[in-house]
ZATIKOL-85522 format. One record per residue (C-alpha): residue number from 1; x, y, z. Coordinates in steps of 0.1 Angstrom, whole numbers, m for minus. Layout:
<rs>
 num     x     y     z
 NUM     X     Y     Z
...
</rs>
This chain:
<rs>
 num     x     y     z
   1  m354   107   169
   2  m334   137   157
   3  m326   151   122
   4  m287   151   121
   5  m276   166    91
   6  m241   176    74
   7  m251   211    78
   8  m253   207   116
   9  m285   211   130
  10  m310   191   144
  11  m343   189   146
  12  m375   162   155
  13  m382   139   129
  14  m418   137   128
  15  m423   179   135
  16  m404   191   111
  17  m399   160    86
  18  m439   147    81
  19  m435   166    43
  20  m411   139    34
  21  m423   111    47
  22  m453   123    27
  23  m436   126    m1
  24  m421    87     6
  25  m455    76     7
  26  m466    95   m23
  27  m446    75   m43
  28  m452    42   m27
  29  m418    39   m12
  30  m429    42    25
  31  m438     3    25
  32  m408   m10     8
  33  m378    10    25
  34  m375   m12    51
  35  m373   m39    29
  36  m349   m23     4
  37  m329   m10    32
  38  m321   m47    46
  39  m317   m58    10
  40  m289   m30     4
  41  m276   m34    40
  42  m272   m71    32
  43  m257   m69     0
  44  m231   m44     9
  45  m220   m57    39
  46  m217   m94    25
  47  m189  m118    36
  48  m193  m143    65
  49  m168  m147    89
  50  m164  m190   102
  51  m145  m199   130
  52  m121  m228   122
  53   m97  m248   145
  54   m74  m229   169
  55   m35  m222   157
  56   m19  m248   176
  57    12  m227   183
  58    20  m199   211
  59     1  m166   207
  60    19  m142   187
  61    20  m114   162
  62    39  m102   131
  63    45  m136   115
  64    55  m144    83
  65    31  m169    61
  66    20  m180    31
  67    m3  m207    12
  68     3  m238   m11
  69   m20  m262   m27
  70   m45  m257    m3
  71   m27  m261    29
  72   m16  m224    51
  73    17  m219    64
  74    25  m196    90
  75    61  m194   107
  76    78  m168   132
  77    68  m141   148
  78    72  m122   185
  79    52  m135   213
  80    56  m118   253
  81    89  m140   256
  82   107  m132   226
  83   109  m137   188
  84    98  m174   175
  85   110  m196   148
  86    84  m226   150
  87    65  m233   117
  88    31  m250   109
  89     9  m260    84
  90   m31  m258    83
  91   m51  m282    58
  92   m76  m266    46
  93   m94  m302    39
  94   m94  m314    74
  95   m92  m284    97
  96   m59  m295   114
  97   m24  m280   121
  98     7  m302   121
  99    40  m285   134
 100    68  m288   106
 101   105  m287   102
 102   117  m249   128
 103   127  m219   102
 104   159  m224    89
 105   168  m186    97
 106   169  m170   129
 107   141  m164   153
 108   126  m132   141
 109    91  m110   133
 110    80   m85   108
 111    94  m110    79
 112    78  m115    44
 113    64  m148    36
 114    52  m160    m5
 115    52  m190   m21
 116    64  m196   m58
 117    55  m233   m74
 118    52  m250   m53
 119    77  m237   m24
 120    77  m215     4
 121    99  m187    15
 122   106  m165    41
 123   124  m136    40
 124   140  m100    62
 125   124   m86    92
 126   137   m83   126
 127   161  m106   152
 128   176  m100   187
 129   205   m85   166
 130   184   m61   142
 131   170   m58   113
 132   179   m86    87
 133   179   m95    49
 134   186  m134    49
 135   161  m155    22
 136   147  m189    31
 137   130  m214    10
 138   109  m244    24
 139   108  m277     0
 140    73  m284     9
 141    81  m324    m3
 142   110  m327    21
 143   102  m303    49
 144   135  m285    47
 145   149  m255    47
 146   175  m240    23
 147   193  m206    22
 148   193  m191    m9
 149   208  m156   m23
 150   202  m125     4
 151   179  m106    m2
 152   193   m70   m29
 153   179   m42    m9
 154   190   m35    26
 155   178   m49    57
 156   143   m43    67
 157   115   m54    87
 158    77   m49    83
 159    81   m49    43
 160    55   m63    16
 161    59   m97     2
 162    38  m108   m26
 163    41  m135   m53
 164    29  m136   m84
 165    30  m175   m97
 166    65  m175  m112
 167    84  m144   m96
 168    82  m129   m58
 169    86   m95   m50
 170    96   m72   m20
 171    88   m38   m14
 172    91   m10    13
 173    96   m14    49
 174   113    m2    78
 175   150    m3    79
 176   154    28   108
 177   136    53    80
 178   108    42    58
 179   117    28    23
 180    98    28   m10
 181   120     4   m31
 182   107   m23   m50
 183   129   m59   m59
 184   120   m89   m81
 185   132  m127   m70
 186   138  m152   m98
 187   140  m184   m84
 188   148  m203  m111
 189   185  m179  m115
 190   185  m171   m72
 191   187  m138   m82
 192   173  m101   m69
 193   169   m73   m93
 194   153   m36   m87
 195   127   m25  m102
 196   112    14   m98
 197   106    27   m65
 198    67    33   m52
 199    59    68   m66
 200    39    74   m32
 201    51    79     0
 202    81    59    16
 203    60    37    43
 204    62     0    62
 205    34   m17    76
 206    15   m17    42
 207    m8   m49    37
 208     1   m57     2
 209   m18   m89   m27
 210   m16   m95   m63
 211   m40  m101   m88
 212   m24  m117  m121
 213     7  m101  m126
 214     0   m69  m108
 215    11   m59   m73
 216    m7   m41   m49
 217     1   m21   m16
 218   m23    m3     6
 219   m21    18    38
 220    10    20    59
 221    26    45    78
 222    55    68    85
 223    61    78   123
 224    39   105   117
 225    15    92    94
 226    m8    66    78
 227   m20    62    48
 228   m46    56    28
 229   m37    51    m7
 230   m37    22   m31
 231    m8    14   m56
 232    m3   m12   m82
 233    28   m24   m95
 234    16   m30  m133
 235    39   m58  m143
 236    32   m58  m178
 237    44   m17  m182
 238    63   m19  m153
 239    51    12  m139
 240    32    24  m105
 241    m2    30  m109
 242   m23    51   m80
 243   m59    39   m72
 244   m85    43   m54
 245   m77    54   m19
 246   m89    36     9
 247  m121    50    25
 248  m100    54    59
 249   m63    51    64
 250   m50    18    81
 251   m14     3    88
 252    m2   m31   104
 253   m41   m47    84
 254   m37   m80    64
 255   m40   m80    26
 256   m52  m108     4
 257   m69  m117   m31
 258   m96  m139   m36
 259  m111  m142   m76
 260   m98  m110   m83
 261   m99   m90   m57
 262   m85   m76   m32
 263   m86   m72     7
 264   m79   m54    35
 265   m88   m62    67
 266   m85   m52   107
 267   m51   m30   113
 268   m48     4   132
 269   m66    33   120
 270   m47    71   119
 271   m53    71   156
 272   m35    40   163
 273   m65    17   173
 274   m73   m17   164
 275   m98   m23   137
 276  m119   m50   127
 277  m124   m35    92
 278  m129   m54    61
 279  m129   m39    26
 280  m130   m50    m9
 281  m114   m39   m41
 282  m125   m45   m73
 283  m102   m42  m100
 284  m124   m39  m127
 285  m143    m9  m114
 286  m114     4   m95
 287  m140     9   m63
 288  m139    m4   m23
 289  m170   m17    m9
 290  m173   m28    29
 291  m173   m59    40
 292  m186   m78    69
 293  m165   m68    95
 294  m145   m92   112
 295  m160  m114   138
 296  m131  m117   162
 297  m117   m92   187
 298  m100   m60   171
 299   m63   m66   162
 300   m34   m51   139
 301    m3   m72   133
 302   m22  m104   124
 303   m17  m129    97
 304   m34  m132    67
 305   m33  m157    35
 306   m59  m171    13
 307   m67  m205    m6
 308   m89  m205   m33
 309  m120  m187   m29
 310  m115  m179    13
 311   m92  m159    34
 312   m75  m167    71
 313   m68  m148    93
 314   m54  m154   129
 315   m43  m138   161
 316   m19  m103   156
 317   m16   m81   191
 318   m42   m96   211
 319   m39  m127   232
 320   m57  m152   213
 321   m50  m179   190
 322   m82  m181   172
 323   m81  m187   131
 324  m109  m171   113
 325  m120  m180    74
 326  m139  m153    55
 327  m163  m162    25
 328  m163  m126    11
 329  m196  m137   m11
 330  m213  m155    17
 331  m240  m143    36
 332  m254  m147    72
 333  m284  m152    94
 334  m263  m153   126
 335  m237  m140   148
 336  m248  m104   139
 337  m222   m77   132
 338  m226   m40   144
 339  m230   m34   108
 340  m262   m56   108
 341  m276   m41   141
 342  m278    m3   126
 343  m304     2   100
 344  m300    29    74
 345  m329    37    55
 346  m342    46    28
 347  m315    33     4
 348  m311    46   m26
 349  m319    74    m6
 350  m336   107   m24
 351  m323   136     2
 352  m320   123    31
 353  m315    86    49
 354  m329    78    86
 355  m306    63   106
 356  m314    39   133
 357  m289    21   160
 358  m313     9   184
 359  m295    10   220
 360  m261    18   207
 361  m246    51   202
 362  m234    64   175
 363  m203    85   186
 364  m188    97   149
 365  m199    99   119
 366  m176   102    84
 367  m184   101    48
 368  m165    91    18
 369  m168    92   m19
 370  m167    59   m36
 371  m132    66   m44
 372  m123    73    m6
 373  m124   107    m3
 374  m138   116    31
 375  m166   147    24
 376  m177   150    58
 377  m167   140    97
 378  m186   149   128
 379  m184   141   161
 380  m220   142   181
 381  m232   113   199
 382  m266    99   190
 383  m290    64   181
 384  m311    76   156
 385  m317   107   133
 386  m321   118   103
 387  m292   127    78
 388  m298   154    49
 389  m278   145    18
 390  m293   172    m4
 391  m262   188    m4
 392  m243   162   m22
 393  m249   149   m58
 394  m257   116   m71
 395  m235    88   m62
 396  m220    59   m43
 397  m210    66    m7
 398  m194    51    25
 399  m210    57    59
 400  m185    54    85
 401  m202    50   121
 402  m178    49   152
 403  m202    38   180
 404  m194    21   215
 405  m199   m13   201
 406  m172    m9   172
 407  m171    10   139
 408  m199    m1   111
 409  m198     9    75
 410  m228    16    52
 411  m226    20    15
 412  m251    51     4
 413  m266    50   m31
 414  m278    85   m36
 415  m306    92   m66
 416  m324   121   m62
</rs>
């Protein structure tokens, strides 16, 4: 075991470190770290992942979907053959799909999908013939589909849909340069009306959800860049608020809310590879705390939607069809994550935390402030070592781990 600290140096564990694990038994912590440690480990990695049935439909990525009265809908999308316009329906209460009435639009992918009492729409993204701007809504009673009023802004693909109960709303996207705009729909008037442009960066491929009457839009990317950074739409003084960022930037990730709060899950980090990620905002504390990360293969481009108190997720740029429901308050015994095969120890740590991967190798290693701002990254491989924190003051931080099995995330409660 080596010491691997921030300041970069190493040295053995039990030569040069027996003063502190005196000093761990001294104050009669030495026989409960372990203990503590899986207790922490647990809580802050909590979420179960479930396999449910199989989509039904081809394999494909960057559809369009959203939920109503506890049923999923997911429509469109671009498999290897071309752009799709099949639509189907999951039911939450028996685990089955049923195929339903074909898009009423254009076979496309990169659309926006929300629902608003009761009905579902589908709106923008990209055709054989470009990018587009037409608005679709589904009569969930009839299984039809009607046209309604084009969509205000220009034509785009890989914007941010979100509803909130009475009103929908589009924002950013790709329409050949990034866009930052923001539009309201009013269904009960068909109409489209602007609202203030995101104060951050122009982006698309942002996962976006709503909580109450707020918006939210996270991540994304430029051709040059991803992001990070959180931004809420506060509906009731219509302005843009910044938030916490992120604790790593991500684009092309699912967003969704669940009692409250919101997540963001798999994507393409700032190096353009898949993720299986999952993190959790919490509005009241304005904080992102990992989550179990996602049991299925790494993806970006998926589709995401939640009912009630779980979130779906299924398939994205990998040739798979399976449909994934996350409990983000559950926890599990089984299928073991990367993030519950790495022990981190003692946590709250004093000075220092001992880190232990077993027979995987830890390749990176990144720290973030609660509030995402990344105070350390180093590349060294190793399995176990010893990290000195005594440079850093009290607080709440991220581990970031990229190892060969995946990337695991820690939360750090430092007390000295």
């Amino acid at each position: 075991m080596h010491d691997y600290t921030f300041r970069d140096y190493l040295y053995p564990i039990f030569s040069k470190n027996i003063e502190y694990i005196h000093h761990l038994i001294k104050m009669k912590f030495l026989t409960h770290y372990l203990i503590l440690s899986l207790y922490f480990n647990s809580l802050y990695s909590q979420g179960v992942w479930t396999q449910k049935a199989n989509f039904s439909g081809s394999v494909r990525e960057s559809a369009a979907s959203f939920s109503i009265a506890g049923k999923g809908y997911i429509g469109t999308g671009k498999t290897v053959n071309g752009f799709k316009k099949d639509f189907w329906e999951w039911d939450q209460g028996t685990n089955t799909w049923t195929q339903k009435a074909d898009f009423g639009g254009t076979a496309r992918a990169g659309a926006v999908g929300f629902s608003i009492a009761g009905k579902g729409y589908i709106a923008t993204g990209e055709d054989a013939a470009g990018t587009t701007y037409d608005v679709w809504e589904w009569n969930s009673t009839t299984n039809n589909w009607s046209q309604k009023k084009d969509f205000g802004g220009a034509a785009r693909k890989y914007a941010v849909g979100f509803s909130t109960g009475a009103k929908a709303y589009i924002a950013t996207g790709d329409a050949t340069l990034p866009l930052k705009d923001l539009w309201e729909y009013n269904p009960l008037t068909d109409s489209w009306t602007p609202l203030p442009s995101l104060t951050g960066n122009a982006r698309y491929a942002a996962a976006g959800f709503s909580i109450g009457t707020n918006l939210y839009l996270a991540g994304g990317q430029t051709d040059v860049s991803v992001f990070n950074d959180l931004w809420e739409w506060n509906g009731a003084m219509s302005v843009w608020i910044q938030r916490a960022n992120l604790p790593s930037a991500v684009s092309n990730a699912i967003g969704f809310s669940i009692n409250g709060k919101g997540y963001v899950c798999t994507g393409k980090n700032a190096s353009g590879i898949d993720q299986t990620n999952a993190w959790e905002w919490n509005s009241g504390t304005d904080t992102w705390a990992p989550k179990t990360n996602f049991n299925g293969t790494a993806r970006s481009n998926a589709i995401g939607f939640s009912i009630g108190a779980y979130g779906y997720t299924t398939m994205g740029d990998v040739s798979t069809n399976d449909f994934w429901e996350f409990d983000p308050d559950g926890n599990s015994t089984g299928n073991l994550r990367i993030d519950d095969l790495i022990s981190v120890a003692p946590n709250p740590a004093l000075q220092k935390i001992i880190i232990n991967a077993g027979e995987i190798t830890i390749n990176k290693m990144k720290l973030f402030s609660i509030n995402g701002k990344k105070v350390f990254e180093r590349a060294k491989a190793f399995n176990e070592g010893i990290v000195e924190l005594s440079d850093y003051p009290n607080g709440t931080y991220i581990l970031q781990l990229e190892t060969t099995k995946g990337i695991a995330t820690k939360k750090i409660v430092l007390s000295k």
